[in-house]
N, C-alpha and C positions, 0 to 999 in steps of 0.2 A: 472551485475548480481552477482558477486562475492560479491561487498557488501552488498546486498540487503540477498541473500544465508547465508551469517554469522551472519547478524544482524538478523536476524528472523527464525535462527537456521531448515533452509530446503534443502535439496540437490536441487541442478541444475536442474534434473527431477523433483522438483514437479512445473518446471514454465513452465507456457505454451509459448503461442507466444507474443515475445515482439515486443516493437511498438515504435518508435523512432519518436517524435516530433522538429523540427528544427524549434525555433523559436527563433528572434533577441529579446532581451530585451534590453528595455532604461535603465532601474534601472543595476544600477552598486553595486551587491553583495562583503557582504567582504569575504563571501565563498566562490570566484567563483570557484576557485580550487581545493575545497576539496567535491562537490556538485555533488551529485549523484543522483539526479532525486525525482522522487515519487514512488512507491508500489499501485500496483491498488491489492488490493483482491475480488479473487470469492471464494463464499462458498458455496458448493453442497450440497444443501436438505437448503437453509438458511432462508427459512419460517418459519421453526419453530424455531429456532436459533432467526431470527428476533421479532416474537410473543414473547418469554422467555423474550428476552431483553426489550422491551416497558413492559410486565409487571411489570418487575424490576423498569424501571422508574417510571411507573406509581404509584408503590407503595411507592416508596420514594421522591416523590412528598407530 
């Protein structure tokens, strides 16, 4: 969470519950040690957020 927190400039309270997948991978990364996951985001009220955005696209389409 620490580097997720600095990189996306949020304190530790604004995350909610995290969720830890364990899964073996065949692919042999050259990051495997520096590799910190994914970032799932929610965004509250994000209908309309979502609509703003497909407009945008649509228009520069």
């Amino acid at each position: 969470m620490n580097f997720w927190s600095g990189c996306l400039g949020l304190s530790k309270k604004q995350f909610g519950k995290l969720y830890y997948i364990n899964v073996t991978s065949r692919k042999k990364y050259d990051n495997h040690n520096s590799y910190c996951g994914i970032a799932r985001l929610t965004v509250r009220q994000g209908s309309s957020l979502q609509y703003k955005l497909l407009g945008y696209i649509k228009a520069l389409k």
